[in-house]
py3Dmol code that shows the C-alpha trace and the ligand (Angstrom):
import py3Dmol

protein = """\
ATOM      1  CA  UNK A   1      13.085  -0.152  16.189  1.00  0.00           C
ATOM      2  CA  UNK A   2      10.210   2.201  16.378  1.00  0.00           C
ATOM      3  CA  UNK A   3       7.828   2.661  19.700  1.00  0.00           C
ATOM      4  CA  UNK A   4       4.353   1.254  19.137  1.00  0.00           C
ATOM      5  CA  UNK A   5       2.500   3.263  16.920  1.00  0.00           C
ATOM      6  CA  UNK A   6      -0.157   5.416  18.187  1.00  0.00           C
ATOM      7  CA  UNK A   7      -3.548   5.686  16.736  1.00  0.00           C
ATOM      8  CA  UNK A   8      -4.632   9.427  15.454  1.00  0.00           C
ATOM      9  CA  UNK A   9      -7.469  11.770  17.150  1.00  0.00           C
ATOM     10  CA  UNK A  10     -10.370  11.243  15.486  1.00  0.00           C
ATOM     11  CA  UNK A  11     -10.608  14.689  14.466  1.00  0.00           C
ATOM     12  CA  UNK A  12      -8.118  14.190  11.554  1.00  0.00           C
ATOM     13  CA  UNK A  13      -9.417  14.727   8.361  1.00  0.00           C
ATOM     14  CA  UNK A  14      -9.719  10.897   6.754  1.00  0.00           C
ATOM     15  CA  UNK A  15      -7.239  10.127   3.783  1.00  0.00           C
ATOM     16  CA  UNK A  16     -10.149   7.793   2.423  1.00  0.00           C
ATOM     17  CA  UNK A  17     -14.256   7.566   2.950  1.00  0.00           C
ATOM     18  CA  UNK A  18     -16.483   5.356   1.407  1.00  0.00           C
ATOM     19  CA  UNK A  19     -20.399   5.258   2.203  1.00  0.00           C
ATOM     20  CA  UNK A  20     -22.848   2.872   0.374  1.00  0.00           C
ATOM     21  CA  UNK A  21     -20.248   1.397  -1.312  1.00  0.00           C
ATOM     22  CA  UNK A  22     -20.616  -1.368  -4.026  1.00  0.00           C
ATOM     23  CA  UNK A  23     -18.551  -3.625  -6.228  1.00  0.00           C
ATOM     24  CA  UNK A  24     -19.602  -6.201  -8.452  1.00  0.00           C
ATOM     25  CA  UNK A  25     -17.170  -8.595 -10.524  1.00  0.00           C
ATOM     26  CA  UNK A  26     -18.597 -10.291 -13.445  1.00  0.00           C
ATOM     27  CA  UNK A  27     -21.747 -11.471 -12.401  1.00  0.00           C
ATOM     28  CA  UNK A  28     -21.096 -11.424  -8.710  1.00  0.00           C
ATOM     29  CA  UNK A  29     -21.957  -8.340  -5.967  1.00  0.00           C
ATOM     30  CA  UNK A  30     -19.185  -8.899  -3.835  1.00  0.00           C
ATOM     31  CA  UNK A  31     -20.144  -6.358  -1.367  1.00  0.00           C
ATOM     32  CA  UNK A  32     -22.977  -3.410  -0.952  1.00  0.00           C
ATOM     33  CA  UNK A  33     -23.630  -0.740   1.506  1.00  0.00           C
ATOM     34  CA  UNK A  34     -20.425  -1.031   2.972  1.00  0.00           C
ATOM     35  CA  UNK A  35     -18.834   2.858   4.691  1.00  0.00           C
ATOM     36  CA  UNK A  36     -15.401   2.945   6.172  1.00  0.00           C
ATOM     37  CA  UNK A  37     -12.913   6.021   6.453  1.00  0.00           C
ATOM     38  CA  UNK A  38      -8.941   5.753   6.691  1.00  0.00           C
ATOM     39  CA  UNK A  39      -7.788   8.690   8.892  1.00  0.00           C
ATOM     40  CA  UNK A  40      -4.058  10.327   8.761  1.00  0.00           C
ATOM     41  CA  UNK A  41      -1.828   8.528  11.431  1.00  0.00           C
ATOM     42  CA  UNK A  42      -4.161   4.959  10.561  1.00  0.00           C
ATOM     43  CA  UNK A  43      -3.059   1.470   9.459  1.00  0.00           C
ATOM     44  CA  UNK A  44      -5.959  -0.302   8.434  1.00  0.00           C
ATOM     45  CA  UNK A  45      -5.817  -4.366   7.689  1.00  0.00           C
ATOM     46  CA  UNK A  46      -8.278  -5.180   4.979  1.00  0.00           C
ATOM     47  CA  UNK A  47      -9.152  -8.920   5.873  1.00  0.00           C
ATOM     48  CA  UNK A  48     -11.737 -11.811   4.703  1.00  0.00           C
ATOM     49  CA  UNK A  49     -10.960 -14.953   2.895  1.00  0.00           C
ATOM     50  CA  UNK A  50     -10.211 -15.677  -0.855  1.00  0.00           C
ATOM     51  CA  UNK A  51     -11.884 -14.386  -3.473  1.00  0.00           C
ATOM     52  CA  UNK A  52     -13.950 -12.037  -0.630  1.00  0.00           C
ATOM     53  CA  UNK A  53     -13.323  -8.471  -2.935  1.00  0.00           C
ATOM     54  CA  UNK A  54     -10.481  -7.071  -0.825  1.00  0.00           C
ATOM     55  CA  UNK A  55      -7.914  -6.614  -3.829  1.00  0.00           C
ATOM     56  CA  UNK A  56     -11.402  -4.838  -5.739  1.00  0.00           C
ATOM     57  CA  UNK A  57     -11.797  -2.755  -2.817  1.00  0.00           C
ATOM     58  CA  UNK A  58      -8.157  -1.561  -2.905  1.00  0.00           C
ATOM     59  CA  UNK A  59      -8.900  -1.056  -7.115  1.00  0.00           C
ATOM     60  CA  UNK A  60     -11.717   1.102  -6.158  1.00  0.00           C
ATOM     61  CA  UNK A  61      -9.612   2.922  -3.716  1.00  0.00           C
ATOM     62  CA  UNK A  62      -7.149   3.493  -6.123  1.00  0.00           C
ATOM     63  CA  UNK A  63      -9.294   4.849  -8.981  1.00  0.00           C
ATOM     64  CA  UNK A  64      -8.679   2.012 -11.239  1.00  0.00           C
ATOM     65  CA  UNK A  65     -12.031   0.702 -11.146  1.00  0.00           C
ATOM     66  CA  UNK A  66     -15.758   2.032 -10.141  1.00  0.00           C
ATOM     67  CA  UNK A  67     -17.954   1.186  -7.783  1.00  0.00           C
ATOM     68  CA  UNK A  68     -21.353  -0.778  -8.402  1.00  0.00           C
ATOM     69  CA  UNK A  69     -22.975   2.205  -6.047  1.00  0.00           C
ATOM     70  CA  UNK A  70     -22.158   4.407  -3.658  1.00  0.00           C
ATOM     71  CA  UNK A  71     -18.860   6.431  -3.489  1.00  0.00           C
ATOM     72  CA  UNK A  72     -14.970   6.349  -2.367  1.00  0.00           C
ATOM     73  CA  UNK A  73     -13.147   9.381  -1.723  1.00  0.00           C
ATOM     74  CA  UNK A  74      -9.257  10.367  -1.648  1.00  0.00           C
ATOM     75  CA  UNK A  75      -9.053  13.054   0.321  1.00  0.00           C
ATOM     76  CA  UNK A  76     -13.064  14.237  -0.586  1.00  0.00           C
ATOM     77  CA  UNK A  77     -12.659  14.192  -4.133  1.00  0.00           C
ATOM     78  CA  UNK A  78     -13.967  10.577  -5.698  1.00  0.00           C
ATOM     79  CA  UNK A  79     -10.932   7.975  -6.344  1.00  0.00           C
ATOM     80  CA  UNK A  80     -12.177   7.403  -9.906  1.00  0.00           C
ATOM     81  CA  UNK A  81     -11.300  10.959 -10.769  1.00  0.00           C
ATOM     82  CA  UNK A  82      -7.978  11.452  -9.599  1.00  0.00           C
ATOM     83  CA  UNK A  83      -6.359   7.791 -10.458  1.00  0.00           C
ATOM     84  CA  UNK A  84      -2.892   9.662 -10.768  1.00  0.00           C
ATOM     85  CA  UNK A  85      -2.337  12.005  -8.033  1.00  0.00           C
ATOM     86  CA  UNK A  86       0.994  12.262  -5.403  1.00  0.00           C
ATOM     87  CA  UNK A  87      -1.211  12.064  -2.955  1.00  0.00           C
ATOM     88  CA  UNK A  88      -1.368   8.429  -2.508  1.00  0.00           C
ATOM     89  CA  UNK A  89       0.700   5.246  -3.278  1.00  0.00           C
ATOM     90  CA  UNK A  90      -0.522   2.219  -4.796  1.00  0.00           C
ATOM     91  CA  UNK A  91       1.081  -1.191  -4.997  1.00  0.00           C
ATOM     92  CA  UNK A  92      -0.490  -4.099  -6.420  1.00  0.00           C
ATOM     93  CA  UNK A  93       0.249  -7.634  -6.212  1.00  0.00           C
ATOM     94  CA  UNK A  94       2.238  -7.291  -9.151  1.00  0.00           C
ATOM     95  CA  UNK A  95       5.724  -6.326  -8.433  1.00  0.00           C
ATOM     96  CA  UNK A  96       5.914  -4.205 -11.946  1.00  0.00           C
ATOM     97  CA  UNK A  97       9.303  -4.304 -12.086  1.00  0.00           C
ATOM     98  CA  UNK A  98      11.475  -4.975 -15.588  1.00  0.00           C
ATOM     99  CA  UNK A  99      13.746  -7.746 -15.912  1.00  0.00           C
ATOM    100  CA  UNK A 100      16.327  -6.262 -18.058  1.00  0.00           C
ATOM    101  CA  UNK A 101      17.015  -3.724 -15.721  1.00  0.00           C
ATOM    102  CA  UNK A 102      19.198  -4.057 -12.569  1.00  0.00           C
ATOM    103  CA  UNK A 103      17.024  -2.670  -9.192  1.00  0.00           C
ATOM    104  CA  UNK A 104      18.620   0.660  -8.910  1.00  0.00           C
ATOM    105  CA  UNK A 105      17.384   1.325 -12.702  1.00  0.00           C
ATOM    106  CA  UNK A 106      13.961  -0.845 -12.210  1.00  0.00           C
ATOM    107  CA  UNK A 107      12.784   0.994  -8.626  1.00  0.00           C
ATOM    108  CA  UNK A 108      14.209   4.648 -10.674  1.00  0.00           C
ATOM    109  CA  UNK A 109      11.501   3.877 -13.959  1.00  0.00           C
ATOM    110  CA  UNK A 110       9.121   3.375 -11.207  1.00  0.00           C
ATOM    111  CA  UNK A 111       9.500   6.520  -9.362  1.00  0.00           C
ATOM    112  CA  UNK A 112       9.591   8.486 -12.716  1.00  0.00           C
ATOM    113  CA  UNK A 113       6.745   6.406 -14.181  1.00  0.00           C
ATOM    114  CA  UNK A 114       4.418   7.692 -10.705  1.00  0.00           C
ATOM    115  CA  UNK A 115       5.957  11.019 -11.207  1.00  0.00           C
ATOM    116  CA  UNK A 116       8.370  10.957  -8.247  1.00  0.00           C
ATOM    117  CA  UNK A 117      12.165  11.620  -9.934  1.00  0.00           C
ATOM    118  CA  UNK A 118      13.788  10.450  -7.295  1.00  0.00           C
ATOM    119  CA  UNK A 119      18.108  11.815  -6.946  1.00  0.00           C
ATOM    120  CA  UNK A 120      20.362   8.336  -7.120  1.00  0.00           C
ATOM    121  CA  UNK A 121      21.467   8.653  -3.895  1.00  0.00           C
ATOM    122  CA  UNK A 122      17.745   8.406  -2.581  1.00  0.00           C
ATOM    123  CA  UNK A 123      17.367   5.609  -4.849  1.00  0.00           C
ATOM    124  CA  UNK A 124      20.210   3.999  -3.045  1.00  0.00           C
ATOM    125  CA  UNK A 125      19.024   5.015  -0.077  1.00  0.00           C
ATOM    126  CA  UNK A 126      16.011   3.076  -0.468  1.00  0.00           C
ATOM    127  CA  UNK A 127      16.816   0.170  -1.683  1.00  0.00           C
ATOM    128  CA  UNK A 128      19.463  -0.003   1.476  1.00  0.00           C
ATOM    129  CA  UNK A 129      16.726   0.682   3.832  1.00  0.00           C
ATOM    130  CA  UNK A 130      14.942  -2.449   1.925  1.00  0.00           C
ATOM    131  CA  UNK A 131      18.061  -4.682   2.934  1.00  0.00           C
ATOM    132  CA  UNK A 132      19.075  -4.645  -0.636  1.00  0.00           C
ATOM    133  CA  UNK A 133      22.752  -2.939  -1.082  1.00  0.00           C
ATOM    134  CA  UNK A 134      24.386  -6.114  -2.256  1.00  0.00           C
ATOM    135  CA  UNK A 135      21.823  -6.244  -5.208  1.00  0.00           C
ATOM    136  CA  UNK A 136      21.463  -3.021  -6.220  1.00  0.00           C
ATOM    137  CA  UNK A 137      23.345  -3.642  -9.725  1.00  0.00           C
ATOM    138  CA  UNK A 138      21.625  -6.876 -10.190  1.00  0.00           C
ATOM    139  CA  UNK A 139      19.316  -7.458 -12.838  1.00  0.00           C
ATOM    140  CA  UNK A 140      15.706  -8.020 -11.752  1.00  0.00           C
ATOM    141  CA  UNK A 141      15.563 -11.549 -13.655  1.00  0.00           C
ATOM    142  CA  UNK A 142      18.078 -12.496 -10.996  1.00  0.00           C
ATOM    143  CA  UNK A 143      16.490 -11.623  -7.975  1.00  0.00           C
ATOM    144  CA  UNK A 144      14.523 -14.280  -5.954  1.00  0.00           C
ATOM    145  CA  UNK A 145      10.658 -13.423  -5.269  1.00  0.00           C
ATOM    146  CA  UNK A 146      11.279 -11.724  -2.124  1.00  0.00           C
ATOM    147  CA  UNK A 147      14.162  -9.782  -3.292  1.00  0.00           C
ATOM    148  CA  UNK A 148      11.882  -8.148  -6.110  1.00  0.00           C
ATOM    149  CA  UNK A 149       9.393  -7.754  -3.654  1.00  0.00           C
ATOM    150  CA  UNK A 150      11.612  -5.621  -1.648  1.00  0.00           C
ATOM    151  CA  UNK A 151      12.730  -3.649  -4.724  1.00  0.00           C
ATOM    152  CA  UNK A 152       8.847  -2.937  -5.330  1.00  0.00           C
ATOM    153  CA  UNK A 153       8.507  -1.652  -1.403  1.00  0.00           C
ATOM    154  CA  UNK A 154      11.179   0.052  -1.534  1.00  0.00           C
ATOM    155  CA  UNK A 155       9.397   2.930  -3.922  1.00  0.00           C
ATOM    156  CA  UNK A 156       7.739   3.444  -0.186  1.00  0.00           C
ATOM    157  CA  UNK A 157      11.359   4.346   1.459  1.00  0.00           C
ATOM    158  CA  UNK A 158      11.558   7.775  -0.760  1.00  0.00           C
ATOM    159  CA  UNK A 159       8.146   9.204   0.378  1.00  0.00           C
ATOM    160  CA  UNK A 160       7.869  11.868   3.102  1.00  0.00           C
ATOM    161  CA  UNK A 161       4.617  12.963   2.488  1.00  0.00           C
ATOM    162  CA  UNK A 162       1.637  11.905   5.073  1.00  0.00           C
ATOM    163  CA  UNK A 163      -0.151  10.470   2.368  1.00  0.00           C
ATOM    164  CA  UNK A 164      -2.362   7.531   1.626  1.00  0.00           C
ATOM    165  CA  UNK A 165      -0.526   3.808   0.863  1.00  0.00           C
ATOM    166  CA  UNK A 166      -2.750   1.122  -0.601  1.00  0.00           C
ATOM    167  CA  UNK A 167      -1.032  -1.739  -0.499  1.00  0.00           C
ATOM    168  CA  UNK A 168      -2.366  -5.173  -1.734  1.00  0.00           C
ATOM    169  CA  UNK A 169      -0.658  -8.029   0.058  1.00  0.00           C
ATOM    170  CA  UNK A 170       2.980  -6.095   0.683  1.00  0.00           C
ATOM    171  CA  UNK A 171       4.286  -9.148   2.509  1.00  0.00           C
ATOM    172  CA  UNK A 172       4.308 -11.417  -0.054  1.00  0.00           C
ATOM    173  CA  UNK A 173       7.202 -13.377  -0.216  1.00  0.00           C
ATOM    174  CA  UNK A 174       9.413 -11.006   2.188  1.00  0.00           C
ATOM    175  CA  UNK A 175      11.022 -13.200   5.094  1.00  0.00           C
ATOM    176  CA  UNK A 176      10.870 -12.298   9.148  1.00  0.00           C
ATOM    177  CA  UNK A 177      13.645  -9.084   7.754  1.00  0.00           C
ATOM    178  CA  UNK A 178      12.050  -7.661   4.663  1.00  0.00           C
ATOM    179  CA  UNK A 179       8.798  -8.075   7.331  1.00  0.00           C
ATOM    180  CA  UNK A 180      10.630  -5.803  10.071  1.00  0.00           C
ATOM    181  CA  UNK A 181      11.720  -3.462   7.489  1.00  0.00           C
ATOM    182  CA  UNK A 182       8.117  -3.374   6.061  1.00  0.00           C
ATOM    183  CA  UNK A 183       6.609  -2.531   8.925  1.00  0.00           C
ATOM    184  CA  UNK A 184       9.079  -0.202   9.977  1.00  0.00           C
ATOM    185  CA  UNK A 185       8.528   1.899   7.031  1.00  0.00           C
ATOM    186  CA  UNK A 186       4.958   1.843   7.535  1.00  0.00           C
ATOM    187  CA  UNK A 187       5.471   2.699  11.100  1.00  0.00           C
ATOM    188  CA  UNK A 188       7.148   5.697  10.234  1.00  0.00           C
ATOM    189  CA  UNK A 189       4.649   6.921   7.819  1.00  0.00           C
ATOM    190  CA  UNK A 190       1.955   6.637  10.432  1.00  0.00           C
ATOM    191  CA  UNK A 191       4.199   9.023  12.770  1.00  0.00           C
ATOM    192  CA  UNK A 192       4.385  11.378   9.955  1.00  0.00           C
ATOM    193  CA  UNK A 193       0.260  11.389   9.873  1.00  0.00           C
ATOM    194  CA  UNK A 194       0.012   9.538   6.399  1.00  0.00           C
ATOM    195  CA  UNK A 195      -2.395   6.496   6.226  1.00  0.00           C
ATOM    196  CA  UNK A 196      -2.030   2.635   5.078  1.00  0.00           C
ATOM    197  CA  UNK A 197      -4.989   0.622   3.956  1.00  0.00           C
ATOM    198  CA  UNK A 198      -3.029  -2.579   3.289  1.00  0.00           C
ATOM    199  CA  UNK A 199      -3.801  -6.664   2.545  1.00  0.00           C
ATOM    200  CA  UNK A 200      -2.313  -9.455   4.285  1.00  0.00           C
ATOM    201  CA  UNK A 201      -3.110 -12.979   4.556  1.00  0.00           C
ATOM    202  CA  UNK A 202       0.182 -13.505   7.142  1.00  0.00           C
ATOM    203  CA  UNK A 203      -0.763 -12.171  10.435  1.00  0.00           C
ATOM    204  CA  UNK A 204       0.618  -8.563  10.840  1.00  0.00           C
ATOM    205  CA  UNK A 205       2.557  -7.415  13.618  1.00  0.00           C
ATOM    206  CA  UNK A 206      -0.601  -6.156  15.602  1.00  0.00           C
ATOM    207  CA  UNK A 207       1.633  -5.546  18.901  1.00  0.00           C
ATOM    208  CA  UNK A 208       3.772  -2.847  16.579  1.00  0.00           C
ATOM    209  CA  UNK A 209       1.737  -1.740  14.254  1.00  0.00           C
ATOM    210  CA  UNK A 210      -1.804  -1.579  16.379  1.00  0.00           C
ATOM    211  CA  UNK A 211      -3.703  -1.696  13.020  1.00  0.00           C
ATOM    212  CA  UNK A 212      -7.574  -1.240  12.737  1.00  0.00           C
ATOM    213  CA  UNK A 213      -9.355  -4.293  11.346  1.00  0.00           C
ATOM    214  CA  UNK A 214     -12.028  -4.130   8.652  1.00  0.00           C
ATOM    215  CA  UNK A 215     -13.667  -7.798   7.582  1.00  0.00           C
ATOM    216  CA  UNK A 216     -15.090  -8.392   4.531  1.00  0.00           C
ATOM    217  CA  UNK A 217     -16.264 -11.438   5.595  1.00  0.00           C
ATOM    218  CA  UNK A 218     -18.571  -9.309   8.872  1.00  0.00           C
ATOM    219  CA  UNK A 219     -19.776  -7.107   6.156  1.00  0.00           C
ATOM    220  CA  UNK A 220     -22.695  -7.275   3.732  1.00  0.00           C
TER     221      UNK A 220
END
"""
ligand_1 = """\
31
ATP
N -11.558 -9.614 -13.986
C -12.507 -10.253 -13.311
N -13.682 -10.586 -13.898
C -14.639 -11.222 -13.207
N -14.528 -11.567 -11.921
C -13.389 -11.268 -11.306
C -12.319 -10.605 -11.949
N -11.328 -10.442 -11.064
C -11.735 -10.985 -9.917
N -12.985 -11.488 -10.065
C -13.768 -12.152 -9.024
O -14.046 -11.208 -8.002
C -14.038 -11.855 -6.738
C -13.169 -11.048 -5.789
O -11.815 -11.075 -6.239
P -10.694 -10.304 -5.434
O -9.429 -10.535 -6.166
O -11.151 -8.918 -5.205
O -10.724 -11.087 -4.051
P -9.691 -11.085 -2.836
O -10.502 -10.949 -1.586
O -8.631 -10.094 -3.057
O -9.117 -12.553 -2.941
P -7.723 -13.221 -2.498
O -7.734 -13.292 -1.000
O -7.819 -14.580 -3.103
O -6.613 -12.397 -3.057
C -13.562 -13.284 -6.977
O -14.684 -14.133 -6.907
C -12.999 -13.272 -8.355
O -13.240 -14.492 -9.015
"""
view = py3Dmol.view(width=600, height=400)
view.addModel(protein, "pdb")
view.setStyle({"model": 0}, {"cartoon": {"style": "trace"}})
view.addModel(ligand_1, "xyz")
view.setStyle({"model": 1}, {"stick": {}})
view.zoomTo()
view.show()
């Protein structure tokens, strides 16, 4: 088990900065005016209740959608302009997997589909770390809801860079192990200086992972 994760200076250059930010769904303004950074070394926990905008934030962070007003940047450059780039990870709630294929082949057409080949051996690798070498020839239809889950995550156990993980409700499904090996891969990427802005509606782990809270529900 890792040692409680440490938070980074506050001179690191943030992963992620929004000012004057806006969304609106449909109709709706879900949120305006709001500014937040994610720094290198951070896990930040995304809260507020249903149907709040926290799974639109993470689309705006990830460059699949635009904001109302305002602006989000990856690394300075705005997230709507660089919606493919190594530099950050993004999984939805949507495991994306296929249901023909067994794991190992499923989690490899992932990498390859982000542009991250992975060697089978790391493949393996990962899925192990995930808890997963008894499965790793089963087809996906097979798996139970937190075994895809895991097979999902796992695309996080090949990654080395300190990059930026937005992660929309990662615990779905997982049980107290896939939970421990969750965090523990996010612990590590903290210690390498990369940055999680994740969503959960289970509590997290806030003695291990000491994340940094932003509330929808506080802001405007
Ligand atoms: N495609 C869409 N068109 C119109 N409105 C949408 C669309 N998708 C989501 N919404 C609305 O946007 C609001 C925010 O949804 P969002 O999924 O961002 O909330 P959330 O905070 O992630 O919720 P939850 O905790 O339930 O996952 C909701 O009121 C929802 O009904």
């Amino acid at each position: 088990m890792l040692s409680p994760h440490v938070p980074p200076s506050p001179a690191a250059a943030p992963h992620l900065s929004a000012t004057g930010l806006a969304c609106r769904r449909g109709n709706r303004l879900l949120f305006k005016g709001l500014a937040f950074e994610v720094a290198g070394g951070e896990i930040v926990w995304l809260r507020g209740r249903n149907g709040r905008g926290k799974t639109s934030l993470l689309r705006l962070a990830a460059g699949l959608a635009r904001p109302e007003d305002g602006e989000i940047l990856r690394d300075g450059v705005a997230a709507s302009t660089s919606a493919v780039d190594r530099r950050f990870v993004f999984i939805g709630h949507a495991n994306a997997l296929k249901d023909d294929l067994s794991a190992t082949e499923s989690l490899q057409f992932l990498l390859r589909l982000h542009g991250r080949p992975c060697s089978a051996a790391a493949v393996q690798s990962a899925l192990d770390r995930m808890g997963l070498q008894g499965r790793r020839t089963a087809a996906v239809r097979t798996l139970s809801q937190g075994q895809r889950r895991r097979v999902a995550l796992a695309r996080l156990a090949v990654e080395d860079e300190p990059s930026l993980w937005i992660l929309d409700e990662p615990y779905d499904a997982l049980d107290a192990d896939g939970i421990e090996r969750l965090n523990d891969l996010l612990l590590a990427h903290a210690a390498r200086g990369g940055s999680v802005l994740l969503t959960s509606h289970l509590e997290l782990d806030t003695v291990r992972l000491r994340p940094r809270e932003i509330d929808l529900d506080r802001c405007a």
